[in-house]
C-alpha positions as CSV (number, residue, x, y, z in Angstrom):
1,X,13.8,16.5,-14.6
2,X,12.7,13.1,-13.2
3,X,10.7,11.0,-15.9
4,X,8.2,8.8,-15.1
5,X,6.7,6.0,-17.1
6,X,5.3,3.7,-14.8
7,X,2.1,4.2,-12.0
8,X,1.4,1.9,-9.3
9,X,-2.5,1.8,-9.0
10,X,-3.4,3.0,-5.5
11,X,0.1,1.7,-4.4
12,X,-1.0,-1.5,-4.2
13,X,1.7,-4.2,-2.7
14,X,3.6,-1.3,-1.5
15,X,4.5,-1.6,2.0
16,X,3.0,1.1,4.3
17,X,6.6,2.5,5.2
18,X,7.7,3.0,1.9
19,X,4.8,5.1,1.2
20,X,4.8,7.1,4.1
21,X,8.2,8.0,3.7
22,X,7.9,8.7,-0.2
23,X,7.8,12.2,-2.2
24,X,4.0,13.1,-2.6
25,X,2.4,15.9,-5.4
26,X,-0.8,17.1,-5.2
27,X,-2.5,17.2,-8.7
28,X,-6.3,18.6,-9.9
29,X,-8.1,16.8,-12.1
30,X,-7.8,18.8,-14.9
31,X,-4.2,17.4,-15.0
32,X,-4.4,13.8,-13.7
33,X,-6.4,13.0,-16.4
34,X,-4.0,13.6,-18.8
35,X,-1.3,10.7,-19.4
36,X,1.7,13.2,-20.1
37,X,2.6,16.2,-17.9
38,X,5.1,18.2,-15.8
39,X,4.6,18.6,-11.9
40,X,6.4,19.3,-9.2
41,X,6.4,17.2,-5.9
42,X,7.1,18.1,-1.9
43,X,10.9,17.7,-2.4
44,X,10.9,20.0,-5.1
45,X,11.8,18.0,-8.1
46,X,10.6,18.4,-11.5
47,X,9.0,15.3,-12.5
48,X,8.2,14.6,-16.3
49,X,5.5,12.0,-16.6
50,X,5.0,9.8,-19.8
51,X,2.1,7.6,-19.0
52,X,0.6,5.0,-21.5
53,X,-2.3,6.9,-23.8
54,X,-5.7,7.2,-22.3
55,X,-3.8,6.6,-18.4
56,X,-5.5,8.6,-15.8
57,X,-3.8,9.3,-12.9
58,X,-6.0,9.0,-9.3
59,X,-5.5,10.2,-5.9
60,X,-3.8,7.3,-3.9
61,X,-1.9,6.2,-7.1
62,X,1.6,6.1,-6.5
63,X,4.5,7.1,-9.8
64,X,7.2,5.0,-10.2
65,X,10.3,7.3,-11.1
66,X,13.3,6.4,-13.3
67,X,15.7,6.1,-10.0
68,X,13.3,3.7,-8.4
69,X,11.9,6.7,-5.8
70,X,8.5,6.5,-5.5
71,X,6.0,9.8,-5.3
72,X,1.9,9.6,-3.8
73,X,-0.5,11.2,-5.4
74,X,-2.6,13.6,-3.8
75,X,-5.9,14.7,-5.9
76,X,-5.8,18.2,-4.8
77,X,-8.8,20.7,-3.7
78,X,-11.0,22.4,-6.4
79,X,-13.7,24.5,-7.3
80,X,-16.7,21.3,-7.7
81,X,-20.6,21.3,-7.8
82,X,-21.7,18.7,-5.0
83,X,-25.2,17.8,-4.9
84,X,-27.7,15.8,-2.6
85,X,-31.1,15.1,-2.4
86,X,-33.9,17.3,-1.1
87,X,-35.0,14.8,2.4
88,X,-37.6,17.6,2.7
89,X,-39.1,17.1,-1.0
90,X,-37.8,14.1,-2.6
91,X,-35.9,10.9,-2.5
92,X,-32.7,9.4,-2.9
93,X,-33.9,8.3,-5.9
94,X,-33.7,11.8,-6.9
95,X,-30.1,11.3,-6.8
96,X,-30.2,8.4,-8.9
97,X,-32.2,9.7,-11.8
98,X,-29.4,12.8,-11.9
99,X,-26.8,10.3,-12.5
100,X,-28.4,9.2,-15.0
101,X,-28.9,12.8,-17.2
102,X,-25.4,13.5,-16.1
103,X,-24.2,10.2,-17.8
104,X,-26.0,10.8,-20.5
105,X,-24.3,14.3,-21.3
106,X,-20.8,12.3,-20.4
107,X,-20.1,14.6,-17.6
108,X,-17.4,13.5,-15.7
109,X,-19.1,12.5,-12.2
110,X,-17.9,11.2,-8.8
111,X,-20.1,9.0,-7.1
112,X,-20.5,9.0,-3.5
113,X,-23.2,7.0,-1.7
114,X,-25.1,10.2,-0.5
115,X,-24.2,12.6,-3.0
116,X,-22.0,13.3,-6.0
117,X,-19.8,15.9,-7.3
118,X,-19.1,17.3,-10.8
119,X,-16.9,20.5,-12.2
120,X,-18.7,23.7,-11.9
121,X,-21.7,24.7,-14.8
122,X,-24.4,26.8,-13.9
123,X,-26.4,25.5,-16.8
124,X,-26.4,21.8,-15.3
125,X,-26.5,23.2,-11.8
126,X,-30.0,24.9,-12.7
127,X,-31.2,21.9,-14.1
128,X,-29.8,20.0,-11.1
129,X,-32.2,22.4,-8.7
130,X,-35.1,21.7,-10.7
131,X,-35.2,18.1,-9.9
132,X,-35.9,18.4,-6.8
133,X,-32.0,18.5,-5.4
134,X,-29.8,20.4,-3.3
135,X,-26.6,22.1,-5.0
136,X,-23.8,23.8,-3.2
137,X,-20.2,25.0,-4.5
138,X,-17.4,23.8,-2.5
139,X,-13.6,23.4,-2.9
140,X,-12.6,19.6,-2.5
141,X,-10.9,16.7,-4.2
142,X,-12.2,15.7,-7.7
143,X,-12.3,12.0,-8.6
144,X,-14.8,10.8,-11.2
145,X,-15.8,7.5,-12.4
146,X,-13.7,5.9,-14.9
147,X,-15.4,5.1,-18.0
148,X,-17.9,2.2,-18.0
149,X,-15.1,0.0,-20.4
150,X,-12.3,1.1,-18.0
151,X,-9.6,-1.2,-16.8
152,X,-11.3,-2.3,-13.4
153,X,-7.7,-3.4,-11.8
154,X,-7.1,0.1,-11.5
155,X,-9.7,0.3,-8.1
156,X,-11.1,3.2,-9.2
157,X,-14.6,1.4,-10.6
158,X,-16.0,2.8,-7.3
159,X,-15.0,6.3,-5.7
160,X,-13.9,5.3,-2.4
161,X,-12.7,8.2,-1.2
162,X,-14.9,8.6,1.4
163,X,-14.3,6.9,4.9
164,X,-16.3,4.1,5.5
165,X,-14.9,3.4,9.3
166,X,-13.9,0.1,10.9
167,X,-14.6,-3.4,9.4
168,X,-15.7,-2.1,6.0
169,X,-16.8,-5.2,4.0
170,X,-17.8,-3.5,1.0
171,X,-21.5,-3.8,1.7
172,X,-23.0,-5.2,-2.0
173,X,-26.4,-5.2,0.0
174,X,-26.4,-1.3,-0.2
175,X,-28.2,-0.7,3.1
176,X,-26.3,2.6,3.5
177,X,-29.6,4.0,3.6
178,X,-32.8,2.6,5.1
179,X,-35.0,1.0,1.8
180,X,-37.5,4.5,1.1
181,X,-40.9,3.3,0.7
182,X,-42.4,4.7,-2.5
183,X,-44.1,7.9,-2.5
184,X,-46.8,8.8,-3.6
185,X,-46.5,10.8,-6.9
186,X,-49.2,13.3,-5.8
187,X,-47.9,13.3,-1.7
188,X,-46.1,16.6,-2.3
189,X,-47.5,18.4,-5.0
190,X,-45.1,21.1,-6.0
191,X,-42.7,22.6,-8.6
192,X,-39.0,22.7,-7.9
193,X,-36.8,25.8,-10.0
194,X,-36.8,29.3,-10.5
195,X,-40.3,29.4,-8.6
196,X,-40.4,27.0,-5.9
197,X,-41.5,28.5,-2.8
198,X,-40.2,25.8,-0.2
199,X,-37.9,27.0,2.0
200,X,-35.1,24.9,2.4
201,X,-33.1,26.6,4.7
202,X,-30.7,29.3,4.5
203,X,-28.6,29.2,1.0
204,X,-29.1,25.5,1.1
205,X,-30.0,25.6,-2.4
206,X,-27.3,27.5,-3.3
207,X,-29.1,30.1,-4.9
């Protein structure tokens, strides 16, 4: 076995050759967010990691071995809940609002700037649907949000796992979407949930 005690956030000041050329193991959430485990990476070594209590492990990360070899974390596909908002009935604000009830139930969330994912619960997913938004199962890389008093060196305060193209500043005036003007509480008069009778499109509710 190959112990580990020592991650690399995001494999930052590594050079790009010596990650390319490193070991890799692919790892869902349910075990990168525990600071001790066992795993086994692309070369086929058992690797024994002992991280520092409360250490979560992200996708980019990079483990430091014992022998000085060096393996990339990969957050690997899985069963997650990934919700937008209704463009037909509602606003991104929508979206907003949701993060906020699913904070306040601690529900481990990644944020995305269109839409978010969570683990799989009917029970929220319901409740997600009758707030006007779009829910859909899919199988994909899982990387909440670190808690609000979480190291921020780490990189992870934001989920950037998404691809933001060329010359990506990191855009603090959050014009990813053009400013909605406010609607009108009474513009769409309507009830979202187990009787809404908008038609969103084939299974786009997930239902």
């Amino acid at each position: 076995m190959l112990t580990i005690n020592k991650l690399i956030p995001s494999g930052r000041g590594l050079a790009r050759v010596l990650l390319q050329r490193a070991a890799q193991v692919e790892l869902g959430w349910d075990v990168r967010q525990k600071s001790r485990f066992d795993a086994l990476d692309s070369q086929g070594r058992t690797l024994g990691v002992f991280l520092p209590r409360g250490t979560a492990v992200r996708g980019g990360d990079v483990l430091v071995a014992e022998d000085g070899s060096l393996i990339v974390v990969k957050a690997a596909p899985q069963p997650v809940l990934v919700v937008r908002h209704c463009a037909q009935h509602g606003t991104p604000f929508d979206l907003l609002r949701a993060a906020y009830h699913l904070g306040n139930r601690h529900v481990p969330l990644q944020l995305e700037p269109d839409h978010l994912k969570l683990e799989p619960d009917h029970v929220l997913a319901d409740m997600l649907r009758q707030q006007h938004l779009i829910v859909t199962e899919s199988n994909e890389a899982f990387d909440p949000e670190s808690g609000a008093y979480a190291p921020m060196a780490h990189g992870h305060g934001h989920s950037h796992s998404h691809d933001h193209g060329q010359g990506h500043g990191h855009d603090h005036g959050h014009s990813h979407d053009p400013a909605p003007a406010a609607a009108p509480a009474t513009a769409q008069p309507h009830v979202h949930g187990p009787g809404c009778q908008h038609d969103h499109g084939p299974g786009s509710h997930g239902h």
